[in-house]
N, C-alpha and C positions, 0 to 999 in steps of 0.2 A: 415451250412458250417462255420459261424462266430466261433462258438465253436472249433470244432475242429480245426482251423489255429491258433485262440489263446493257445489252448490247444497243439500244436503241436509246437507252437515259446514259449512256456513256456517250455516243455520239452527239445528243444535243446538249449534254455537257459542252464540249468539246465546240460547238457552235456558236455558243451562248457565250464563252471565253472568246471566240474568233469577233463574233457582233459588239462583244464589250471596250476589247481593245481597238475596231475602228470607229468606236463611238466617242471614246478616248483619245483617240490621235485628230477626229475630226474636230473636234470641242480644241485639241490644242493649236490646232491652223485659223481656225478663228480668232482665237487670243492673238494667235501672230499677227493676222491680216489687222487686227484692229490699233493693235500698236504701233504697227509700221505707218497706219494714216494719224495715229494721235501724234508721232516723232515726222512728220513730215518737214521738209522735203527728206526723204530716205531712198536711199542706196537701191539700182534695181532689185526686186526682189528675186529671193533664188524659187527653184522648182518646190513647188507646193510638198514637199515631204516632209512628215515632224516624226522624229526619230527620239521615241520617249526610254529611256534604261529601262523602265522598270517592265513597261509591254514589252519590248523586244523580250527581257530576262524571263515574263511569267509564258509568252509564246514558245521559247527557245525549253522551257523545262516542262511545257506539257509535252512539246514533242517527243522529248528524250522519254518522259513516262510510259508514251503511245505504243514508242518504241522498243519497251522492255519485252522481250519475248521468254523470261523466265521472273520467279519471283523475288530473285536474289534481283537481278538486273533492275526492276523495277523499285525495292527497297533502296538501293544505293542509290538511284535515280533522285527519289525523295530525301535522302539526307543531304548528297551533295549541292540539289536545287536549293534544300533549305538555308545552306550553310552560305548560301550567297543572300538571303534576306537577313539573317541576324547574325550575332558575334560565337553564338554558340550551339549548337544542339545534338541531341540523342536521342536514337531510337531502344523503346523497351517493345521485345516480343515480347508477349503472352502464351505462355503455353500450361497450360491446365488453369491453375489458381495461383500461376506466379507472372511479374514481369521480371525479363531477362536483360539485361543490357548487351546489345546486337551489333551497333555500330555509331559513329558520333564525328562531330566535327567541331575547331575552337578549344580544345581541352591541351592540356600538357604529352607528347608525345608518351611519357613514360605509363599514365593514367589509360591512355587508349588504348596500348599494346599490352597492357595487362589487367589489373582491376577492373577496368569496364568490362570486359569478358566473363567475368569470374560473379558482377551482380545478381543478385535472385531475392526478389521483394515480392512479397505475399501481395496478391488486389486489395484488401482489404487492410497490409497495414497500416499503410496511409490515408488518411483521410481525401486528399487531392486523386489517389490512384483509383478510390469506390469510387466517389462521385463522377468522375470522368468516364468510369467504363460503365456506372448505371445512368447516365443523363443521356453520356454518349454526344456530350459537348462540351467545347473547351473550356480552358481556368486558365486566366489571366489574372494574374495578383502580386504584390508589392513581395519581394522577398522575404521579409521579415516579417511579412504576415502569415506565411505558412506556417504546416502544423514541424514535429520533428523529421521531416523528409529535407528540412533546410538544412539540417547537422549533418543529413546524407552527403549533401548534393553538395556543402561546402568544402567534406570530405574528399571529394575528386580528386581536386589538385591544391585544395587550400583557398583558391578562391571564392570569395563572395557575389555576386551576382545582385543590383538593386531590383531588377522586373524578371518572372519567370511566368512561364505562358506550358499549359499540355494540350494538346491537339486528339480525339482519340483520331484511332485507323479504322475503319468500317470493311469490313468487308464481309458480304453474305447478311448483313443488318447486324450481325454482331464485333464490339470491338475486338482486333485481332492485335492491336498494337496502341501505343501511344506514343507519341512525336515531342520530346520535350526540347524548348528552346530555354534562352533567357539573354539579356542583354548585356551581359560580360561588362565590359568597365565603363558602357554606354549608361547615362542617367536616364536612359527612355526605352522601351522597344517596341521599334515600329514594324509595317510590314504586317500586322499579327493577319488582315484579312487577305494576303497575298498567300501567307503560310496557309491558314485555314484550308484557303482554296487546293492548292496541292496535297495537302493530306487529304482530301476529299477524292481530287480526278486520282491519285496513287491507289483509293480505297476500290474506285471504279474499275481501275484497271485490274486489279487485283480479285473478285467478283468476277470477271467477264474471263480471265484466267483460266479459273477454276473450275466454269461454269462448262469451258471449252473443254476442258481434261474431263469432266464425267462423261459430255457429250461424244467425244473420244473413246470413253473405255463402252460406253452402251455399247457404238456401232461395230466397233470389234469380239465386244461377248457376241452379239448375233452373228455377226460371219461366222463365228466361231462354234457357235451351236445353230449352224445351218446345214441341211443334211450336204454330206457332199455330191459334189456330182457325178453322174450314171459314168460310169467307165465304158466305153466300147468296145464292142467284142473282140478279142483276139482274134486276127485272122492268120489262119496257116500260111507260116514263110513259103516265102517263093524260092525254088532252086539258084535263083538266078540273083535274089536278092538276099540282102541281110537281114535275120530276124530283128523287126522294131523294138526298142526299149522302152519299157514303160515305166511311167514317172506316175508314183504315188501322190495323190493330192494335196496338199500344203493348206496346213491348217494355221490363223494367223494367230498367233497370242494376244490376250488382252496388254492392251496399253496398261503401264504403269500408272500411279499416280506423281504428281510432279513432286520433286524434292530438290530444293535448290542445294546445289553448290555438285551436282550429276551424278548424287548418289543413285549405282543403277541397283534396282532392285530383281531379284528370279523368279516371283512370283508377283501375282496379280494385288494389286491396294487395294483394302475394304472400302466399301460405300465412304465418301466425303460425310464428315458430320458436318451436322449445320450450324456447328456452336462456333463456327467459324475463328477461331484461336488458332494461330501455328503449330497446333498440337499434329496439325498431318502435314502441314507441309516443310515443318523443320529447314526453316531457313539457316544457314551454313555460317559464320561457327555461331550456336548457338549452344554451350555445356548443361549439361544434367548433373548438379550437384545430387550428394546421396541424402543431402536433406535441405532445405531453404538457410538461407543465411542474411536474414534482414537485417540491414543498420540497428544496431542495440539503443532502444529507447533512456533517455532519463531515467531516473528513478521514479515508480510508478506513484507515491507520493508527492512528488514534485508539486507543488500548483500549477496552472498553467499561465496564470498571470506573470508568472517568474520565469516561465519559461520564452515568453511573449518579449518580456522586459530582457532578454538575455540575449535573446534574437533581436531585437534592437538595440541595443548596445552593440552587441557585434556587428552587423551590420554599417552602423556608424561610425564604428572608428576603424572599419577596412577601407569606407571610402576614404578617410580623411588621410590614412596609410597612402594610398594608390596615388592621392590628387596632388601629397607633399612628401612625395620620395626622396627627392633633393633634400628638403629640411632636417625630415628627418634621418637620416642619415647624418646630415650634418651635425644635429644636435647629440647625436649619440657615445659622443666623447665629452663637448662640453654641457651639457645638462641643461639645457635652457628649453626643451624642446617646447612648454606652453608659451614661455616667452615670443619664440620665434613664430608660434603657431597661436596666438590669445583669441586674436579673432574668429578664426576657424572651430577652435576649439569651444568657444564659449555658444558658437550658434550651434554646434549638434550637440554640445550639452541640453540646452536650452529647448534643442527639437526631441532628445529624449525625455526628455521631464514632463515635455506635452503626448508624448505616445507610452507613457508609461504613468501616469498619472491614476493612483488609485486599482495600481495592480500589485504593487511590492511594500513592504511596511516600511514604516521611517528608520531612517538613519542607513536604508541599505540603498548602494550607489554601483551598480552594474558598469556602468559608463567609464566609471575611472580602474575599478578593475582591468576591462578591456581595455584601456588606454597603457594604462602601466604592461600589461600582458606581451597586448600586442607593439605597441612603439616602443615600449622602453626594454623589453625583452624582459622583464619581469622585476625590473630593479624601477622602484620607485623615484630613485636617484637623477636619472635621465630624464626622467620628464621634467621636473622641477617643482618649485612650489605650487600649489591648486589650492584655487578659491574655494574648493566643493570639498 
């Protein structure tokens, strides 16, 4: 019965996404037809088709989902769909009490073919990774509002990110994964309930999967412990013919259980648990360090108002880095770089002052730290004189 109601809330998924998009394309022919009479006299009209990106893109990526016939296929499925809605993201499996980093897209080539592979973050060190896998719903929040998983994630390739968003992975009702985005050197990220929506039908497909591999190894244990069938009698060869051969009866093996990347295995997979984590299906490459290895916290001292205020300062002077590369550069031989930059410079002062207000003591100034840090490469010299 499990099968088919999963099988059955997969399909009117899958319906409900079909009825949405042409409720969507209808609503846009009407806008059309209405324009075309508000701008009259207008040009014959063409064939009643409205051909919207984002339906075609969210149609074109359930199919590819539908489509996965293992669960590697279907993971990469979901990252490369995703990676056509925002500027960046990453897949973390979960395999016991750790998230793994799996696969990703938007990062720096050198970061993807190495360190992202090598990640292993406790659930519980982050505050974003509990809450996500106990609500088992997403978190969309301002970068610099995060807790120290910002210092992580900044760590990647050195960039900063303004908006970061976690998706969890469902599968079996338990989170088996989480889908992390963010908006890369975008000041907004959007899409977030186009994303939602795929890691959802990906969680579906992935469920209905799995559901189909036990159902698989049952009907093969019963062939399997079924008596075999009656042999018939030998009858004595004929002088004239040749004695018949007889073929012992073939007993089937149990089906494995599924292991992406075609790991075959010689014996039969224990019972699926239901704690539904990658812990059985070992998605491919996924490493098993000999011990966790989470991004090293601050000092456990620290405040977290300062911590807050640090994250905002940094945050602000990577965008003000990214928006005035040209300048800055240019200022980095003659030293005027506030001069060139006063305006810029004095409004994210001005925006940190208001997001850090009543977290850090007087006289201590985060802001310009980062500033000389990061723009002036640590010489005070280069930026030039500061009002603050």
């Amino acid at each position: 019965m499990a099968e088919e109601t999963y099988s059955a809330i997969l399909e009117s998924s899958r319906e409900r996404l079909q009825t949405a998009l042409r409720v969507v394309n209808q609503e846009l022919f009407k806008e059309f037809e209405s324009l075309k009479e508000y701008n009259a006299p207008a040009p014959p009209a063409p064939e009643p088709v409205v051909n919207n990106a984002q339906t075609a893109m969210l149609l074109a990526a359930s199919r590819q989902l539908a489509s996965g016939k293992t669960q590697v296929e279907i993971l990469k499925a979901l990252v490369n769909q995703s990676a056509q809605l925002v500027p960046r993201t990453l897949l973390f499996i979960r395999k016991g009490g750790n998230f793994h980093g799996w696969a990703g897209e938007g990062f720096s080539l050198e970061f993807s073919n190495g360190p992202m592979k090598k990640i292993c973050w406790a659930a519980d060190h982050f505050p974003e990774l509990t809450r996500v896998t106990q609500t088992r719903q997403p978190l969309i929040a301002n970068f610099s509002d995060l807790s120290d998983i910002s210092e992580a994630i900044s760590g990647f390739d050195g960039f900063v990110p303004f908006k970061s968003s976690f998706y969890p992975l469902i599968v079996k009702e338990k989170v088996a994964a989480i889908l992390y985005l963010d908006s890369g050197s975008e000041t907004s990220l959007e899409n977030e309930d186009a994303a939602e929506l795929l890691c959802h039908m990906a969680g579906l497909e992935l469920t209905n999967l799995a559901l189909i591999g036990r159902k698989a190894r049952e009907e093969a244990a019963k062939a399997a412990s079924a008596p075999a069938p009656p042999t018939q009698p030998q009858q004595p060869p004929k002088e004239s013919a040749a004695a018949p051969r007889i073929i012992s009866p073939v007993h089937p093996e149990p089906v494995p259980d599924f292991h992406p990347g075609n790991v075959v295995q010689s014996h039969p997979t224990p019972k699926l648990d239901t704690s539904a984590t990658f812990d059985d299906f070992n998605p491919d490459p996924v490493p098993e360090p000999a011990a966790p290895t989470p991004f090293a916290p601050a000092a456990q001292d620290e405040d977290p108002g300062i911590k807050k205020a640090k994250r905002v300062a940094r945050v602000l002077v990577s965008d003000l880095k990214l928006y005035n590369e040209a300048a800055v550069q240019a200022a980095q031989n003659s030293g005027d770089l506030y001069k060139r930059l006063k305006e810029d410079i004095d409004r994210s002062y001005q925006h940190y002052n208001e997001r850090v207000a009543g977290l850090v003591p007087g006289g201590t100034n985060y802001f310009k730290e980062e500033l000389i840090r990061q723009l002036g490469d640590g010489n005070p010299a280069e930026i030039g004189p500061l009002p603050f």
